[in-house]
C-alpha positions as CSV (number, residue, x, y, z in Angstrom):
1,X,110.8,86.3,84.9
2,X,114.6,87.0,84.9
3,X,114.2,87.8,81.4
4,X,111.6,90.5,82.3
5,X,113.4,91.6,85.2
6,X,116.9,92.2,83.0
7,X,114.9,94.3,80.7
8,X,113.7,96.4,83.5
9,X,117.2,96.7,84.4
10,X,118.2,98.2,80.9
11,X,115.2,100.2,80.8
12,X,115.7,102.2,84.1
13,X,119.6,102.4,83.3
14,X,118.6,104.0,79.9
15,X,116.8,106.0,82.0
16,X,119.4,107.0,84.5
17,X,121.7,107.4,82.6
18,X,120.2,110.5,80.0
19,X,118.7,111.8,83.0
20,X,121.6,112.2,85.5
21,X,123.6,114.6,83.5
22,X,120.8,116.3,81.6
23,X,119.5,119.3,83.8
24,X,115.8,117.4,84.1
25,X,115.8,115.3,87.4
26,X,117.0,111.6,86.9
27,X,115.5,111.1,90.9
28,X,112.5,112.0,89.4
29,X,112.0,110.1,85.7
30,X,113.4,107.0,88.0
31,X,110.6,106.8,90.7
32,X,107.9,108.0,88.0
33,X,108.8,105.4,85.7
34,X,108.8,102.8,87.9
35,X,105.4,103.5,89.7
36,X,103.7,104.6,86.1
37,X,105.1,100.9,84.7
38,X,104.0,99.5,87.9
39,X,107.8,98.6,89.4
40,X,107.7,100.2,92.3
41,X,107.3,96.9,94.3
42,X,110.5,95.5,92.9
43,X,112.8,98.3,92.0
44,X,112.8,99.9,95.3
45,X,113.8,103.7,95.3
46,X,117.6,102.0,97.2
47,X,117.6,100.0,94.2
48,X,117.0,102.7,92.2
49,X,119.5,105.1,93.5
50,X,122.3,102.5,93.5
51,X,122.0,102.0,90.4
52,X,123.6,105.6,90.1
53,X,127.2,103.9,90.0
54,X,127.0,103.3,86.2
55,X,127.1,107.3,85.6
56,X,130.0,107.4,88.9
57,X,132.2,105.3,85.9
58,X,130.8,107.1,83.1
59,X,132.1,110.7,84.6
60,X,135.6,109.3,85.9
61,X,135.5,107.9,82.6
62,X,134.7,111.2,80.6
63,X,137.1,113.4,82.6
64,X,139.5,111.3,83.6
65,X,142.3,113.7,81.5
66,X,140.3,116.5,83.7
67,X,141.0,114.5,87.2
68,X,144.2,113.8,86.8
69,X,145.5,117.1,85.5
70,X,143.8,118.8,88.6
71,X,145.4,116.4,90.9
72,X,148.8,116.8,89.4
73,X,148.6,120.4,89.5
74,X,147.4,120.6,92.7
75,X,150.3,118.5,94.1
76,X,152.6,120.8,91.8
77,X,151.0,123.8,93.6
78,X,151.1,121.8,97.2
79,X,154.9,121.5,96.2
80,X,155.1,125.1,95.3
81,X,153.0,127.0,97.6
82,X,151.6,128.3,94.8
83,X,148.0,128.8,95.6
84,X,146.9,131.0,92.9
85,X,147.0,128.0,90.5
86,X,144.0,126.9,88.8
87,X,144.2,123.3,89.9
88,X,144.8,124.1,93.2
89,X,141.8,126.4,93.6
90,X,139.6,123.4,91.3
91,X,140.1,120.6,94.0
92,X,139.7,123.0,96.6
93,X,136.5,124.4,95.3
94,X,135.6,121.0,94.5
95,X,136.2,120.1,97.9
96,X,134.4,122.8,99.7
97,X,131.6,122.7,97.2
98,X,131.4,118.5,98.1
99,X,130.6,119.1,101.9
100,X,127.1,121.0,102.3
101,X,125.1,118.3,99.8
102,X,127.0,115.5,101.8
103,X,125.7,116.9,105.5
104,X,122.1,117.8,104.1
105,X,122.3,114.5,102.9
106,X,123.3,113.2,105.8
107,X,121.1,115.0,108.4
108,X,117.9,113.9,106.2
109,X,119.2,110.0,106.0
110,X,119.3,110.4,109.7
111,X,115.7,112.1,109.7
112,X,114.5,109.2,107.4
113,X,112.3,111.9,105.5
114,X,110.4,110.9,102.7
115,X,111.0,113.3,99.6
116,X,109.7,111.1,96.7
117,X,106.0,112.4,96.9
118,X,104.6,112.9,93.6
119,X,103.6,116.3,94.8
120,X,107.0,117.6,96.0
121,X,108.3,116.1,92.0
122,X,105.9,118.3,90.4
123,X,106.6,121.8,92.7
124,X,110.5,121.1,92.1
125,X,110.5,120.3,88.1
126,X,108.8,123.7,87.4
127,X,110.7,126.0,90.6
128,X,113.8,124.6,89.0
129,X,113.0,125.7,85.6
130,X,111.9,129.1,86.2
131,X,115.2,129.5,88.3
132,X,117.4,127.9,85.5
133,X,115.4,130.3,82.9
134,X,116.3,133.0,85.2
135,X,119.9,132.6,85.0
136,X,119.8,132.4,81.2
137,X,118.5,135.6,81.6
138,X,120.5,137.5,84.1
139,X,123.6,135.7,83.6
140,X,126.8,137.4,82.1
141,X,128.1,134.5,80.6
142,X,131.1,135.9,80.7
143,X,133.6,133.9,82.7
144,X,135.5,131.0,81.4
145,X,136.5,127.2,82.9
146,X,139.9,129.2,83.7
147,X,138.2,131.9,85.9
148,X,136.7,129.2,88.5
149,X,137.4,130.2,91.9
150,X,137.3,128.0,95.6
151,X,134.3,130.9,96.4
152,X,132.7,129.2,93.1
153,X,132.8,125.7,94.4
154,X,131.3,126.8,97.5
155,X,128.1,128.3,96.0
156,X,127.6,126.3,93.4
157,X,128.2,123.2,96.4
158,X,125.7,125.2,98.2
159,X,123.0,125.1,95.3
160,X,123.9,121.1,95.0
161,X,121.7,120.9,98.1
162,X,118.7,121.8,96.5
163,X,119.2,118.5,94.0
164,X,118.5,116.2,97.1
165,X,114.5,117.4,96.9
166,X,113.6,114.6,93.6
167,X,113.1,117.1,91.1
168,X,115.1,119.5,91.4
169,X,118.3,117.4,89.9
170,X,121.3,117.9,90.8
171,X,122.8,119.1,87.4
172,X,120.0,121.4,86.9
173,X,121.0,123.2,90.8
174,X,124.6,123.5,90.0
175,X,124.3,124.7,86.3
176,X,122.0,127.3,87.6
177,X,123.9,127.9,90.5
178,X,127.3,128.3,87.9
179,X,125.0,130.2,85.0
180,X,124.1,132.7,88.0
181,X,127.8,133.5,88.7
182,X,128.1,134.6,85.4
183,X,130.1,130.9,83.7
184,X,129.5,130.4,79.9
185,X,127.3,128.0,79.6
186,X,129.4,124.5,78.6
187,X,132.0,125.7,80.9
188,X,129.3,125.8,83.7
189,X,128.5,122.4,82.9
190,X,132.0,121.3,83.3
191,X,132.6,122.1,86.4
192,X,128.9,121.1,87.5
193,X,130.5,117.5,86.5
194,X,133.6,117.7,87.8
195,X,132.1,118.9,91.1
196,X,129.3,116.2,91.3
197,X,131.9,113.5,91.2
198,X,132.5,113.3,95.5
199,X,129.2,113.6,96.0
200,X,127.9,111.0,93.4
201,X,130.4,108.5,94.3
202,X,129.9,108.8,98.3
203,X,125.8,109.1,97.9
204,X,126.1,105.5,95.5
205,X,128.7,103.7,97.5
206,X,125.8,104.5,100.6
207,X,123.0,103.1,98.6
208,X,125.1,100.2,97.2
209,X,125.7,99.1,100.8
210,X,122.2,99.0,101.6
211,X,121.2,97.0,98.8
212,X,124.2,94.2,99.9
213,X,122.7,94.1,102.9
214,X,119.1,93.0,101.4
215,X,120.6,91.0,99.2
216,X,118.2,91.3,96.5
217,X,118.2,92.3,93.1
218,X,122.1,92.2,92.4
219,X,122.2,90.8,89.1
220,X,119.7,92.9,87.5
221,X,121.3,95.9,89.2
222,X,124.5,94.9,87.7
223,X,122.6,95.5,83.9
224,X,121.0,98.6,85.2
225,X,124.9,99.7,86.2
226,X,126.2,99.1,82.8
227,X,123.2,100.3,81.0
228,X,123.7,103.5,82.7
229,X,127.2,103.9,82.3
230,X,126.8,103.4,78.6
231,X,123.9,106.0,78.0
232,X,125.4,108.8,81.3
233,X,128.4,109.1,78.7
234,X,126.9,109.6,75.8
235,X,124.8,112.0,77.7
236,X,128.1,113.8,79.0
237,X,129.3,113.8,75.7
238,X,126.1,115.3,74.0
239,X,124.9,118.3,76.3
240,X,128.7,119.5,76.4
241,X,128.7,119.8,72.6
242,X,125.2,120.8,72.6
243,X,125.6,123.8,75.1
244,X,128.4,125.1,73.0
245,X,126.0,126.6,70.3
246,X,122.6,126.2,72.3
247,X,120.9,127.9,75.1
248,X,119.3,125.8,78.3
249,X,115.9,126.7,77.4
250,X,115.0,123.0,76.2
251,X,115.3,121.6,79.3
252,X,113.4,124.6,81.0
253,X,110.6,124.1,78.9
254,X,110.6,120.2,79.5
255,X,110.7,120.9,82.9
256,X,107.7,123.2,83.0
257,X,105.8,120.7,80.9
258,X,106.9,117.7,82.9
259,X,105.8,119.7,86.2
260,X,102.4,120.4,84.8
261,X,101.5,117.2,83.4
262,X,102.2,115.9,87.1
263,X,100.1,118.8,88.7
264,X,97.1,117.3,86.0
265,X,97.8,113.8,87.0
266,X,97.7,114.6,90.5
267,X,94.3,116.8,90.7
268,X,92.8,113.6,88.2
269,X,93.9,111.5,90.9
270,X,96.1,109.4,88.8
271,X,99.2,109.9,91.3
């Protein structure tokens, strides 16, 4: 059984981890792989969102140069007074862009709401593509990672609230959000990142307390941790490289197709 479990483990972490930083939803592939495989009973969706903390090390990991030249500049600039600086106004933006997921996310923890319908997966996978394909259409493209501005953060914070509906995903809202205000594409994915890292770590740390508390389940979400901190960097790695020379319209297409399939399955009664 342990055996079984620990496979499960790696499974889903494989699974978190490509999905978290891909624009496709890893809320989603999470709870539809485990009720399709028939896990739902034992990897819980607390489970399953702890197990987030994998791709929290993965993206310190990955930009760790990133963090700690923003907060060296930003102390230089706190020194200075210097607020034009573009370290300053990249942990401001950061910051401001942090707090309107954290008090949705708050105010619907409170609510106790249930999101993870099958039905709300399906609407969200195929509204998010057709707004991602509409920024690769109407959007310049023209601003570089050195143009980021505090109003940035803000809306592109603002569009990270959409990524707490599963299916929306929370890369996929903020590189929309960043395409629409005109970022080149990899840069855009950058700073969706760097700008998911408060909110990642504080949503994890949340879940990982709840699942103390149970008590259950702590070694094989220890393998489900490292599996997704393995596979949420090469992830990282991958669609930075990949968005260089490539457009997002892979993953709008994936999404469409994963939204319809669910529709079928759903009107077939098989969800």
């Amino acid at each position: 059984m342990d055996i079984v479990l620990w496979l499960q483990a790696v499974i889903l972490g494989l699974v978190q981890g490509i999905t978290e930083f891909l624009p496709i939803s890893s809320t989603a592939h999470l709870i539809l792989f485990s009720d399709l495989l028939g896990w739902k009973s034992i990897w819980h969706k607390t489970a399953l969102d702890a197990m987030q903390f994998g791709s929290v090390i993965a993206v310190f990991g990955y930009f760790w140069q990133d963090i700690r030249q923003i907060l060296q500049g930003a102390w230089q600039a706190w020194q200075q007074r210097d607020w034009q600086q573009k370290e300053w106004k990249l942990l401001v933006g950061i910051s401001v862009g942090t707090m309107p997921a954290l008090a949705a996310g708050f105010m619907l923890k409170l609510a106790k709401v249930a999101l993870d319908r099958p039905q709300i997966i399906a609407t969200m996978a195929i509204a998010m593509a057709i707004l991602l394909g509409l920024a690769e259409k109407w959007g310049s493209r023209k601003r570089t990672y050195q143009d980021i501005t505090v109003l940035d953060g803000f809306l592109v914070g603002c569009g990270q609230m959409i990524a707490l509906l599963p299916g929306a995903s929370r890369s996929g809202s903020t590189l929309t959000t960043a395409l629409f205000l005109g970022l080149e594409r990899e840069a855009a994915a950058r700073f969706s990142f760097l700008l998911g890292i408060p909110t990642l770590t504080i949503a994890t740390l949340v879940q990982a307390k709840d699942v103390f508390d149970e008590g259950t389940l702590l070694i094989p979400l220890v393998i489900a941790t490292l599996s997704s901190m393995v596979f949420s960097y090469l992830a990282i790695a991958w669609l930075l490289q990949f968005l260089q020379r490539h457009s997002t319209w892979i993953f709008i297409w994936y999404r469409i197709g994963l939204g319809a399939a669910l529709w079928g399955a759903i009107a077939l009664g098989g969800l």
